[in-house]
N, CA, C and O atoms as a Maestro MAE file, in Angstrom:
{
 s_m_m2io_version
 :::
 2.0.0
}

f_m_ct {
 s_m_title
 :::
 protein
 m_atom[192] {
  # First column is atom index #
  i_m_mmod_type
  r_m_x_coord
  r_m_y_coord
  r_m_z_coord
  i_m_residue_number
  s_m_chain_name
  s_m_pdb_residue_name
  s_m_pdb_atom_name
  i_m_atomic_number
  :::
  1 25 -17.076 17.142 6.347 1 A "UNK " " N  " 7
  2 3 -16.494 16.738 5.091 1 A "UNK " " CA " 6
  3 2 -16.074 15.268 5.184 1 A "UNK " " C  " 6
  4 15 -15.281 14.968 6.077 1 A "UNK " " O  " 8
  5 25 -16.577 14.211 4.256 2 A "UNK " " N  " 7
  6 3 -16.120 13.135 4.310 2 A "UNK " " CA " 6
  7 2 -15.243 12.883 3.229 2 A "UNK " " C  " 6
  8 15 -15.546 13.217 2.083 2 A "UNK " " O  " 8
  9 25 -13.832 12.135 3.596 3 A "UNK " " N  " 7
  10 3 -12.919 11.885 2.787 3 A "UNK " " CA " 6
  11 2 -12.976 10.549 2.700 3 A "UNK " " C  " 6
  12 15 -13.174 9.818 3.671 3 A "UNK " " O  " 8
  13 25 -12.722 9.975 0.970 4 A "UNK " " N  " 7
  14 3 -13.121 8.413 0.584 4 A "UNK " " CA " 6
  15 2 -11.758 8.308 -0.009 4 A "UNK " " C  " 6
  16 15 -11.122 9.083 -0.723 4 A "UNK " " O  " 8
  17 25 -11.488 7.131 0.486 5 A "UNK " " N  " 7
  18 3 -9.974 6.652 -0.201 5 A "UNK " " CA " 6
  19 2 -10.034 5.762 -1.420 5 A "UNK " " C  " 6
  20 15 -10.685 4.718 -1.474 5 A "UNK " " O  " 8
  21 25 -9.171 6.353 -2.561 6 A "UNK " " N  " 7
  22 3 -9.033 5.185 -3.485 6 A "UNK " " CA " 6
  23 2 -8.339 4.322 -3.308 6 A "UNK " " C  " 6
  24 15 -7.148 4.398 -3.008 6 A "UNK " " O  " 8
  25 25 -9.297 2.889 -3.546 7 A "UNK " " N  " 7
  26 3 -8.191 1.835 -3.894 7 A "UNK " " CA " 6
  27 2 -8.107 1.285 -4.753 7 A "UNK " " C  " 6
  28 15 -8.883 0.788 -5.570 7 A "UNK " " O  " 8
  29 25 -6.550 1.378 -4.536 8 A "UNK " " N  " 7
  30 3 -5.361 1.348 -6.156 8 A "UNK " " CA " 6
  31 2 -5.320 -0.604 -6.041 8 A "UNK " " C  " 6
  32 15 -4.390 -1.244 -5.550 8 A "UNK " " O  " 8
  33 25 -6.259 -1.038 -6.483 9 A "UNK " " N  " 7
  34 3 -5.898 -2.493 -6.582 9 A "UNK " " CA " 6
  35 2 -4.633 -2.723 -7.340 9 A "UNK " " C  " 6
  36 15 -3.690 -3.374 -6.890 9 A "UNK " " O  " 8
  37 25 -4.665 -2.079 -8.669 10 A "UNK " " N  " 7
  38 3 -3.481 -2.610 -9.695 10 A "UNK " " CA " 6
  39 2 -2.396 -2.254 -8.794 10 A "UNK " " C  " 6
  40 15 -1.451 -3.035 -8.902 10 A "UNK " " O  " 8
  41 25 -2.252 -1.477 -8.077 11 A "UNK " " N  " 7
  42 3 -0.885 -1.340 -7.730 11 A "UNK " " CA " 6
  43 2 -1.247 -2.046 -6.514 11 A "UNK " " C  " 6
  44 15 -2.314 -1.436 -6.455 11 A "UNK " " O  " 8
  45 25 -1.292 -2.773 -5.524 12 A "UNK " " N  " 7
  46 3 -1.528 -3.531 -4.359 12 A "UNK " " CA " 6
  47 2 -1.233 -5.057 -5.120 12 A "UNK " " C  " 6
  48 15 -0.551 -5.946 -4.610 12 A "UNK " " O  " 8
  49 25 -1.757 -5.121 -6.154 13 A "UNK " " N  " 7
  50 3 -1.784 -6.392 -6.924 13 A "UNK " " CA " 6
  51 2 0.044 -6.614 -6.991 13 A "UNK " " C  " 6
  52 15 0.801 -7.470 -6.532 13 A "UNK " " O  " 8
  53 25 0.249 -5.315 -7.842 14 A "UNK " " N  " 7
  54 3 1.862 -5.360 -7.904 14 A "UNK " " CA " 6
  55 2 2.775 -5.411 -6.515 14 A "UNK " " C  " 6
  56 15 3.968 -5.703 -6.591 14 A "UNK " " O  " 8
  57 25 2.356 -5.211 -5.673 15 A "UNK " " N  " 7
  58 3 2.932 -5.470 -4.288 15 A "UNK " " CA " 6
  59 2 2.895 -5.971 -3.761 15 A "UNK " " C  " 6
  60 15 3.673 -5.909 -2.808 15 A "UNK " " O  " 8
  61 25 1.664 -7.259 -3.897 16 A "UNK " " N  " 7
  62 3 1.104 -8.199 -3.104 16 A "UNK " " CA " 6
  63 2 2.837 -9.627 -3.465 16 A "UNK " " C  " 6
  64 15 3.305 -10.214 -2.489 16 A "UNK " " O  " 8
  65 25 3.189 -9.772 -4.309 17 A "UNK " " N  " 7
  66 3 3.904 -10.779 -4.238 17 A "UNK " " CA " 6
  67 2 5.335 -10.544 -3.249 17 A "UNK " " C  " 6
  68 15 6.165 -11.415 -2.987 17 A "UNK " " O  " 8
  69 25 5.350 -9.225 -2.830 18 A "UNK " " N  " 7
  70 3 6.644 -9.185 -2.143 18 A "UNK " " CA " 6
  71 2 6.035 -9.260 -0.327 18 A "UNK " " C  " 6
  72 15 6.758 -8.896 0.601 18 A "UNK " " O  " 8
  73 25 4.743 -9.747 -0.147 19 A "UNK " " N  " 7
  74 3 3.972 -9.552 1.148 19 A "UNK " " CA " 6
  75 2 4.539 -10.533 1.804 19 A "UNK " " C  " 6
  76 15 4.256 -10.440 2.998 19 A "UNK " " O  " 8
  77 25 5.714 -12.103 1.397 20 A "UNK " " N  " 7
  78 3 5.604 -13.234 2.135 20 A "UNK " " CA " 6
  79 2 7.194 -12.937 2.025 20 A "UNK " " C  " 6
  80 15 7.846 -13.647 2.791 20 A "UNK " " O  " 8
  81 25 7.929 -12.075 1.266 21 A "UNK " " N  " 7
  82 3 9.617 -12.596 1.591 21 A "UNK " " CA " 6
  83 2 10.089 -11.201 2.460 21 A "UNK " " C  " 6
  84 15 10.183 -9.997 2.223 21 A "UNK " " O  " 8
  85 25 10.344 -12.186 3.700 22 A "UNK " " N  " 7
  86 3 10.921 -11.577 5.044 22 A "UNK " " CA " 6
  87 2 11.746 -10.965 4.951 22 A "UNK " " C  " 6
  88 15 11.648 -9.822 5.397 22 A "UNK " " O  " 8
  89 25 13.304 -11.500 4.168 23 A "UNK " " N  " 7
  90 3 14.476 -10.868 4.657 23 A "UNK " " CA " 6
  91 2 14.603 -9.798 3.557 23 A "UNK " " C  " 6
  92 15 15.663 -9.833 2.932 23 A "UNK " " O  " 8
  93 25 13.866 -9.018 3.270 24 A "UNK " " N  " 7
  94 3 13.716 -7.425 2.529 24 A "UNK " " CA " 6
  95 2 13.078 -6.925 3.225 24 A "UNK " " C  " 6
  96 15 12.124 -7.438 3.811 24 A "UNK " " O  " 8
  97 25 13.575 -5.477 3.346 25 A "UNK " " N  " 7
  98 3 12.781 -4.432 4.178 25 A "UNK " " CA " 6
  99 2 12.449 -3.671 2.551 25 A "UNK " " C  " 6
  100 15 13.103 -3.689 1.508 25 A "UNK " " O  " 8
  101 25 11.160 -3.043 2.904 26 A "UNK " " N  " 7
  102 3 10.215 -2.979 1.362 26 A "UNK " " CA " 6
  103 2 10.248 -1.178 1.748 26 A "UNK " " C  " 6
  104 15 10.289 -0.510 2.781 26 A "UNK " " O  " 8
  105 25 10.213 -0.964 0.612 27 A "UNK " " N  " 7
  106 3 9.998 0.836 0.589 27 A "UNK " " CA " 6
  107 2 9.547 1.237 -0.351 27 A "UNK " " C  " 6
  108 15 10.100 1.035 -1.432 27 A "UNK " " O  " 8
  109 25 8.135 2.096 -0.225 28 A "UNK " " N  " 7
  110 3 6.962 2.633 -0.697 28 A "UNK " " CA " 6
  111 2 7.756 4.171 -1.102 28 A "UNK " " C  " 6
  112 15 8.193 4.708 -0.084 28 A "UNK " " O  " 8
  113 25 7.903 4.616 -1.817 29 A "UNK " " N  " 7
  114 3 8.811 6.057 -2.385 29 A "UNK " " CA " 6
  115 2 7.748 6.274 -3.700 29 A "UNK " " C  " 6
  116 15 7.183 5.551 -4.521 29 A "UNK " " O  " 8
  117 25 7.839 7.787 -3.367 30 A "UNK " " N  " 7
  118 3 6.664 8.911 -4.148 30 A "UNK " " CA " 6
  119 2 6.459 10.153 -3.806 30 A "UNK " " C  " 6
  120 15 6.461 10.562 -2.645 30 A "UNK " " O  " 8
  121 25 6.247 10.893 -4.915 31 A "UNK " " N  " 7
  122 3 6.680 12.341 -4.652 31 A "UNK " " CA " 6
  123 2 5.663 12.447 -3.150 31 A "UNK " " C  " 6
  124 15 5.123 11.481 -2.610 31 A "UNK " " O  " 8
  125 25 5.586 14.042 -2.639 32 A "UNK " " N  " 7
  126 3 4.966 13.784 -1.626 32 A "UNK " " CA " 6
  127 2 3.476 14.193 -1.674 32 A "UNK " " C  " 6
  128 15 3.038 15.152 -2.310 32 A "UNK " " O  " 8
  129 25 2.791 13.378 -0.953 33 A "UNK " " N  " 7
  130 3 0.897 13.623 -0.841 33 A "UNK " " CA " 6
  131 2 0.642 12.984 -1.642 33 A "UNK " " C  " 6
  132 15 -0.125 13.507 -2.450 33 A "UNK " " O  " 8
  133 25 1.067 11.549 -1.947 34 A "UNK " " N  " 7
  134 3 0.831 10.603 -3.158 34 A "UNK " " CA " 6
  135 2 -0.278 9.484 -2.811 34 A "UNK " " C  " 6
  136 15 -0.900 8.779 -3.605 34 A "UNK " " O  " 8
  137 25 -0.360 9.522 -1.238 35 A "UNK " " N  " 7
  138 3 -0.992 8.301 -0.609 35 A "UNK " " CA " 6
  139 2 -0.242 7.373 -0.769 35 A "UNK " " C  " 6
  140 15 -0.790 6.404 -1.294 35 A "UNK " " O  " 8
  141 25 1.065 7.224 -0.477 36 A "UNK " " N  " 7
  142 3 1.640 5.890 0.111 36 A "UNK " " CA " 6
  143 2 1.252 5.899 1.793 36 A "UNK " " C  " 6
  144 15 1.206 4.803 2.352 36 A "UNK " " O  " 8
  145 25 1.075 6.688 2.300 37 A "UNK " " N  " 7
  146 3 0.491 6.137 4.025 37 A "UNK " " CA " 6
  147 2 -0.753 5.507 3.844 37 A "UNK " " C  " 6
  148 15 -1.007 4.414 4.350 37 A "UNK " " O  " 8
  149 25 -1.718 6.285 2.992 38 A "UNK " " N  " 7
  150 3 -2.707 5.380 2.786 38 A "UNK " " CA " 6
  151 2 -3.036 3.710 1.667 38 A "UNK " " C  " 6
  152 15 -3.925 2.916 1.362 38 A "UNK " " O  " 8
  153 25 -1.873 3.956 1.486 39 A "UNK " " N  " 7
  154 3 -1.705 2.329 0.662 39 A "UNK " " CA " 6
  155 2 -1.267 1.314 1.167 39 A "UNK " " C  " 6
  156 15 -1.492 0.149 0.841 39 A "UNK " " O  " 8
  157 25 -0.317 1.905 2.374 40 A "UNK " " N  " 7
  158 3 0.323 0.988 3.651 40 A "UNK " " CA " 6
  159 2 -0.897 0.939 4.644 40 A "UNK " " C  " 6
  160 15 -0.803 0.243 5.655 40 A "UNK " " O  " 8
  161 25 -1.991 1.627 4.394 41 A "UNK " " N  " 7
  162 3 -3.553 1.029 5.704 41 A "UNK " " CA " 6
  163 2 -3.898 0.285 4.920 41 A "UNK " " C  " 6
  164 15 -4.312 -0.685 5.554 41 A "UNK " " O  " 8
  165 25 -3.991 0.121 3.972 42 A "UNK " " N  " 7
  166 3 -4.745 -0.840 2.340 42 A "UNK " " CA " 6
  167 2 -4.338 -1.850 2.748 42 A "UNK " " C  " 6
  168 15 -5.042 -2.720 3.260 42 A "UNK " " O  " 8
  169 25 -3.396 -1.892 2.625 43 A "UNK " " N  " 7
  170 3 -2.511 -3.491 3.057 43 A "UNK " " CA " 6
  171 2 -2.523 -4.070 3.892 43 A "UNK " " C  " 6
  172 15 -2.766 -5.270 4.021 43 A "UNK " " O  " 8
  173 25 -2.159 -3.021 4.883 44 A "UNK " " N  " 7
  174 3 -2.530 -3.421 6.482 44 A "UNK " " CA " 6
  175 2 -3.891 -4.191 7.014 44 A "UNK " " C  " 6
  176 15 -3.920 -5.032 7.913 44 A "UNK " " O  " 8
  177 25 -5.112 -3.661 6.178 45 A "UNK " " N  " 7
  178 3 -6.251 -3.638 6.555 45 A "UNK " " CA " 6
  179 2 -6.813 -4.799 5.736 45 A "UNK " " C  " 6
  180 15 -7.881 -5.302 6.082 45 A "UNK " " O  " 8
  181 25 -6.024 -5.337 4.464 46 A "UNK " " N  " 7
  182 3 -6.218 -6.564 3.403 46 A "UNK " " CA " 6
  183 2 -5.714 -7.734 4.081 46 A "UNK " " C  " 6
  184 15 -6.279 -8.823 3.978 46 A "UNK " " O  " 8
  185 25 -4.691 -7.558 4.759 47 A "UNK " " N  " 7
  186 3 -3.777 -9.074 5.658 47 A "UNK " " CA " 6
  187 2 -4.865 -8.905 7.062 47 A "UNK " " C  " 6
  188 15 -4.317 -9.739 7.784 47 A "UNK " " O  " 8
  189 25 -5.635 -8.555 7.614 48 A "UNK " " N  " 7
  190 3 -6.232 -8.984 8.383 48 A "UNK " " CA " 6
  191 2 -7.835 -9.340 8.110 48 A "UNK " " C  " 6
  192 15 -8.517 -9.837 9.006 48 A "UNK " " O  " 8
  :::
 }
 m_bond[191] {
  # First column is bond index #
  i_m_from
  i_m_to
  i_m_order
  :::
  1 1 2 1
  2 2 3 1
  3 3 4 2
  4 3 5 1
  5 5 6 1
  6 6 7 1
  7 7 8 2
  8 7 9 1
  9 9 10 1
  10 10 11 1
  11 11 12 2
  12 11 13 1
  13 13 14 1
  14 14 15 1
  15 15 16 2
  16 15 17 1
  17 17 18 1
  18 18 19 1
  19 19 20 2
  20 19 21 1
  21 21 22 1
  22 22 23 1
  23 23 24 2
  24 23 25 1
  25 25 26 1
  26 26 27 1
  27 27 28 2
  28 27 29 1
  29 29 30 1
  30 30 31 1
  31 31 32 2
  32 31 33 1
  33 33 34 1
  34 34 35 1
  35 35 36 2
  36 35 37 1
  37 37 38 1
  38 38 39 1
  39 39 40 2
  40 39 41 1
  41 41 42 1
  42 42 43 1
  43 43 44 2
  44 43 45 1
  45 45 46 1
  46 46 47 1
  47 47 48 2
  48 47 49 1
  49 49 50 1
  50 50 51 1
  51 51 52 2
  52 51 53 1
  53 53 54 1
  54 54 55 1
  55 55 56 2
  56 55 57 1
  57 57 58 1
  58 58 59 1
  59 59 60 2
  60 59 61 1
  61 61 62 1
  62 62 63 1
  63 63 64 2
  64 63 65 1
  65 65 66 1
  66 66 67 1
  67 67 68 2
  68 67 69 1
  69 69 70 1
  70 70 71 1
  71 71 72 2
  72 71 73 1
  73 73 74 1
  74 74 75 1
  75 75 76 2
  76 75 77 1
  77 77 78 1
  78 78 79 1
  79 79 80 2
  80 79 81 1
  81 81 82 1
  82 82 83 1
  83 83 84 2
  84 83 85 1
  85 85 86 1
  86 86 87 1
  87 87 88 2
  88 87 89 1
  89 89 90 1
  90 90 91 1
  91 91 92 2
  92 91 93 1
  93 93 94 1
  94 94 95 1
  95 95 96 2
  96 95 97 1
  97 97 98 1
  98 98 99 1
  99 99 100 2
  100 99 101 1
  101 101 102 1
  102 102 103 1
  103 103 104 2
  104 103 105 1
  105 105 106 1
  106 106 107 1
  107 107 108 2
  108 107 109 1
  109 109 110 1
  110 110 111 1
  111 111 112 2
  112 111 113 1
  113 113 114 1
  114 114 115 1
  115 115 116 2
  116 115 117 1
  117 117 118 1
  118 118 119 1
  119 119 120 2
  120 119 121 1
  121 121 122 1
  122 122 123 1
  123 123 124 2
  124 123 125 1
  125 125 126 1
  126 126 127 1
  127 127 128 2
  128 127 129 1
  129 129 130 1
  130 130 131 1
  131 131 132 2
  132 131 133 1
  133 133 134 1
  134 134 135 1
  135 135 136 2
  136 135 137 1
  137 137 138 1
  138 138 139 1
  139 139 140 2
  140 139 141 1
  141 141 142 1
  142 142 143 1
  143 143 144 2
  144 143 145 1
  145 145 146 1
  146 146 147 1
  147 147 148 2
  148 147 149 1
  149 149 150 1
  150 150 151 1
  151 151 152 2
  152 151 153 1
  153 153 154 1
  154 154 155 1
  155 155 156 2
  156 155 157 1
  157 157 158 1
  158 158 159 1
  159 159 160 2
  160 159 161 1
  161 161 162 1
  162 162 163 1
  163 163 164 2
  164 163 165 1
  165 165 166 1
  166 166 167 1
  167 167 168 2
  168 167 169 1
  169 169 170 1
  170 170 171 1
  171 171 172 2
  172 171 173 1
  173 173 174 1
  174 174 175 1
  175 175 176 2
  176 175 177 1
  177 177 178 1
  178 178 179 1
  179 179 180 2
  180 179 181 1
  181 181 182 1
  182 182 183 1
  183 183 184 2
  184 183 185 1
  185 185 186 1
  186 186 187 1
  187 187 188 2
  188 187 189 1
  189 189 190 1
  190 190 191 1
  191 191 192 2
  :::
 }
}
C-alpha cells in the first residue's frame, strides 16, 4: 500500500512568515490525525 501526502501549500504559505522569528516557540494544534506531524516534514523538508 502506498501512502501519498498532501501538500497543504496554502497553509505552509500561512506559516512560512513565522519560519525566521526565533524568540517564539511555534505550535501546530489540531484535532487529532490531522497531519500536523506531517506538515512539520513539509517544512522540514522545504528549508533544506
Amino acid at each position: 500500500m502506498v501512502v501519498k501526502n498532501i501538500v497543504r501549500k496554502n497553509l505552509i504559505a500561512r506559516i512560512r512568515p513565522f519560519y525566521e522569528i526565533t524568540d517564539l516557540v511555534k505550535v501546530l494544534i489540531g484535532i487529532r490525525r490531522s497531519g500536523k506531524s506531517v506538515i512539520l516534514q513539509q517544512i522540514a523538508a522545504a528549508k533544506v
